[in-house]
C-alpha positions in Angstrom: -57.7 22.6 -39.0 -56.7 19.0 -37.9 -54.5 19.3 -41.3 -52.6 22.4 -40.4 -51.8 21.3 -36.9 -50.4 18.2 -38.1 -48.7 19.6 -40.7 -47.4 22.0 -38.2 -46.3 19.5 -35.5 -43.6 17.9 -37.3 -40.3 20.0 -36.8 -39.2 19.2 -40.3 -41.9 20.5 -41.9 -41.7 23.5 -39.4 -38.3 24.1 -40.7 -39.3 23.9 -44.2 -41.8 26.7 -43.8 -38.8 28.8 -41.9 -37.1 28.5 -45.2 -39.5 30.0 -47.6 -40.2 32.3 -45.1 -37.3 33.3 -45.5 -36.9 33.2 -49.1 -40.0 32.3 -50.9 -40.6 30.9 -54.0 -37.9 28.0 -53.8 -37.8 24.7 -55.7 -37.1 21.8 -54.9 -33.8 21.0 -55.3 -33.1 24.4 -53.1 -34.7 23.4 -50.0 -33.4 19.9 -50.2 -30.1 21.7 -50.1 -31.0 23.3 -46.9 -32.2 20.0 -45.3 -29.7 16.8 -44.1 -31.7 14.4 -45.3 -32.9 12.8 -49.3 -34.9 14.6 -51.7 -37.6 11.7 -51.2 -38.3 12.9 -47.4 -38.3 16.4 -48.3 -40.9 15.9 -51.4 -42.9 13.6 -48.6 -42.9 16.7 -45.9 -43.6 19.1 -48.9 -46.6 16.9 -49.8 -48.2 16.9 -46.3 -47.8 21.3 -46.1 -49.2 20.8 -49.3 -52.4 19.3 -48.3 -52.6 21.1 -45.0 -52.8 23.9 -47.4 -49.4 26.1 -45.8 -47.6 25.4 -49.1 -48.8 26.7 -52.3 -47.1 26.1 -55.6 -46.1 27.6 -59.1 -44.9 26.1 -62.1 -42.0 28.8 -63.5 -41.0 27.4 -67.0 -39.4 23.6 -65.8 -39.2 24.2 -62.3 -41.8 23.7 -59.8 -41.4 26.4 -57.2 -43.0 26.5 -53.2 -44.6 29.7 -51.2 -45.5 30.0 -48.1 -49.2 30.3 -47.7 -50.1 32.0 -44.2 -53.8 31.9 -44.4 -54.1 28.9 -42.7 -52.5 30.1 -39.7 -54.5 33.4 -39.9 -57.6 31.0 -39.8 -56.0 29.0 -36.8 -55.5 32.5 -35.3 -58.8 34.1 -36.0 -60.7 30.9 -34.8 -58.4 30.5 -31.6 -55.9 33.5 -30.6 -57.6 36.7 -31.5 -60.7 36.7 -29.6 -58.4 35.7 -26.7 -55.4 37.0 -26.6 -54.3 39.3 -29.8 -52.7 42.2 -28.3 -49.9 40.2 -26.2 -50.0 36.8 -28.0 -48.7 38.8 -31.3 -46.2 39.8 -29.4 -44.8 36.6 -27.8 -45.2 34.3 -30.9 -43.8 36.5 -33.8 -46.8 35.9 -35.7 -47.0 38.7 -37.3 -43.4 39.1 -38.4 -43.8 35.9 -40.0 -47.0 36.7 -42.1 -46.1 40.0 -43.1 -42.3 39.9 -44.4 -41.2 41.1 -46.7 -40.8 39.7 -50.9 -40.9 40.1 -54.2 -44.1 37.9 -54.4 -46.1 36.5 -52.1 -49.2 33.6 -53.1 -51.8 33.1 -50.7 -54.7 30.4 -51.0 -58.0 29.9 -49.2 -60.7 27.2 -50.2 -63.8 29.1 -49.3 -67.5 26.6 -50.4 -69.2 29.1 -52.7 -69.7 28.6 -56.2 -67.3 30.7 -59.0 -69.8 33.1 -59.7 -70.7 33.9 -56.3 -66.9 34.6 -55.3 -66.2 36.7 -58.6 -69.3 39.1 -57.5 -67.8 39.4 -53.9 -64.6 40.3 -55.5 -66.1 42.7 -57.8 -69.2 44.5 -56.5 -68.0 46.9 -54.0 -71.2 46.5 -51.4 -69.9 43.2 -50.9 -66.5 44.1 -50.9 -66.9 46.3 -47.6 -67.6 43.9 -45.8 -64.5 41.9 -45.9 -62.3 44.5 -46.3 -62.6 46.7 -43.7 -65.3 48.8 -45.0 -63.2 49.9 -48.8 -65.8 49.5 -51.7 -64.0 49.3 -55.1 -65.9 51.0 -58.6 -65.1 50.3 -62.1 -66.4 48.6 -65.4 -64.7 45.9 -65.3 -63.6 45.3 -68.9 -59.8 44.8 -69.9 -57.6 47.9 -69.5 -60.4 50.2 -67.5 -59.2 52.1 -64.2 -60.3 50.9 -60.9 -60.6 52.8 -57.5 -61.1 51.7 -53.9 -62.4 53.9 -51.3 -63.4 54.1 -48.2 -67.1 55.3 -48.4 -67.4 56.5 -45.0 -64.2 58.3 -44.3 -63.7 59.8 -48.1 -60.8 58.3 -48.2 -58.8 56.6 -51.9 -57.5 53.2 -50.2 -55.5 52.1 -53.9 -56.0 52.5 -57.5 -54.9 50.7 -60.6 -56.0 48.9 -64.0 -57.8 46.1 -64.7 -54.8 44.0 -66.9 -57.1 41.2 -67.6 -60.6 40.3 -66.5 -61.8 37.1 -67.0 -64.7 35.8 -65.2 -65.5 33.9 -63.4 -62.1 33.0 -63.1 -59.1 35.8 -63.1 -58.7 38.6 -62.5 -55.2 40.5 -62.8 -54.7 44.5 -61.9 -51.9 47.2 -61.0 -52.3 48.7 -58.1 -51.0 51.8 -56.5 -51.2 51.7 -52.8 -52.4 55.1 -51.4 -53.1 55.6 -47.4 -50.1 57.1 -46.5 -47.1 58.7 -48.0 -45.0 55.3 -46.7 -47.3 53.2 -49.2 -47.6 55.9 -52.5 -43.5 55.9 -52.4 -43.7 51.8 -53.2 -45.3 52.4 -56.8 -47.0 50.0 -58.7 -47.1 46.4 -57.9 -49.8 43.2 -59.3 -52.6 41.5 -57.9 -53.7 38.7 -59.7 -56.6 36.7 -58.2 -57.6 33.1 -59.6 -60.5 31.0 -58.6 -61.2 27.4 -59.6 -63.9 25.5 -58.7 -63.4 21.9 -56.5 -66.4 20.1 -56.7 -68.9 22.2 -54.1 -66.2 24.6 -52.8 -63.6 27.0 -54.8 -60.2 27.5 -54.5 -59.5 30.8 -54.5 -55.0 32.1 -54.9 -54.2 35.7 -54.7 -50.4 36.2 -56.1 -49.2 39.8 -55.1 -45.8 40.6 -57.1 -43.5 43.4 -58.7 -43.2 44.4 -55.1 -39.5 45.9 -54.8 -37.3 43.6 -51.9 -37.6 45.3 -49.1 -41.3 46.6 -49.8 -43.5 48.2 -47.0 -45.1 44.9 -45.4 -48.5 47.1 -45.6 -48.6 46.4 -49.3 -49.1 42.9 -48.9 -49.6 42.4 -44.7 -53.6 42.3 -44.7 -54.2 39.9 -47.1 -54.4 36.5 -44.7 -57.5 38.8 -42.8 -58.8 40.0 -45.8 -59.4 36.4 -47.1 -60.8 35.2 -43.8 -63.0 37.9 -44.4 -64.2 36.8 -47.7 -64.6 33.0 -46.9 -66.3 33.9 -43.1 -68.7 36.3 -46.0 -69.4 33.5 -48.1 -69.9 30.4 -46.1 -71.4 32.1 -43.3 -73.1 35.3 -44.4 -72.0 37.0 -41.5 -68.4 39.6 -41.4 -65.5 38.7 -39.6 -65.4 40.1 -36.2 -62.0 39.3 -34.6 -60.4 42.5 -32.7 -58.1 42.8 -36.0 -60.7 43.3 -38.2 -62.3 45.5 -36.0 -59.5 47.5 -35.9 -58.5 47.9 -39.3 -62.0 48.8 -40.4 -61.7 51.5 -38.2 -58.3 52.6 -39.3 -59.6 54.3 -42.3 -62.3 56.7 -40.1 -59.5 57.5 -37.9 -57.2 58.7 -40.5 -59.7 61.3 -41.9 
């Protein structure tokens, strides 16, 4: 936390997460045209959002490219906001605009301490699953090219499906996925999910890329994923499921709909 709110406190670096959120995925030369000052400062603020954890990068052939990571500031808000103030605080601070917009791929990235095999099963047994995911359980075999399906036990109701591209544990996993709670989400089609865990001495760090997502995609598609992982890690390091009004609400959400 001390990190992020460094990180955070510098308007320069402020303004260099305004910029991917508004177009993510930019190099470096990019943002340095957006800035007025050297390339040297803005690889120096880059570093610092880097270790704070808010920046996440991709290497794309030669070029080195940045995303916005919101999961720390979901963190920040879970610990801080939420059990105060969600309803109205959303409101005033344009949080939620921020995390959910809109793109054609979106990387987030937690460190959660947990060992690889340990995270891959919460990923992949659906008992765990519910608990961090607003009560969806997922069922398949698991083996390259199988079908997946995740469902809301309690309400009867199919949450998404997709296939399995590649399966790789403990390690990656990549799958379609076909969104399908409402008519809004089924018209989006099929975009990726690729999750990646590698271990960092006692901890893992765990990066979830969703892309394919058409610009302009329903911000459902890819909006829950900073609560989602908050879920997982609070799972994990704590044993316990995240209670924030949030996820209270969205693991309702389902049992609602029926």
């Amino acid at each position: 936390m001390d990190a992020v709110f460094r990180a955070l406190a510098d308007p320069t670096r402020r303004g260099l997460l305004d910029e991917l959120f508004k177009a993510d995925g930019q190099s470096l030369s990019a943002l340095e045209r957006r800035l007025p000052m050297t390339r040297f400062g803005v690889m120096k603020h880059l570093k610092v959002l880097e270790e704070a954890g808010l920046v996440v990068t991709k290497r794309r052939g030669r070029e080195k490219l940045h995303f916005l990571n919101p999961v720390p500031i979901r963190l920040v808000h879970d610990r801080w906001v939420s059990k105060y103030a969600e309803p109205w605080a959303a409101t005033l601070s344009g949080l939620k605009k921020s995390l959910e917009e809109d793109s054609m791929e979106k990387v987030f990235e937690i460190y959660i301490k947990t060992t690889p095999e340990r995270l891959w099963e919460a990923i992949t047994d659906s008992e765990l699953r519910q608990k961090y995911t607003f009560g969806v359980g997922i069922t398949s075999d698991w083996t390259p090219g199988s079908r997946y399906e995740a469902v809301h036990p309690g309400a009867g109701i199919a949450i998404s499906e997709g296939e399995n591209l590649e399966v790789d544990p403990p390690r990656r996993l990549v799958q379609s996925m076909v969104a399908l709670w409402s008519d809004d989400v089924k018209s989006e089609g099929t975009s990726r999910v690729t999750w990646e865990i590698e271990p960092v001495r006692d901890s893992c760090r765990l990066t979830v890329t969703h892309d394919r997502l058409r610009e302009g995609a329903n911000d459902q598609l890819y909006g829950g994923w900073p609560m989602i992982l908050s879920g997982l890690k609070t799972l994990l390091e704590t044993g316990e499921s995240l209670t924030t009004p949030g996820s209270l609400r969205y693991s309702g959400a389902a049992e609602s709909a029926a």
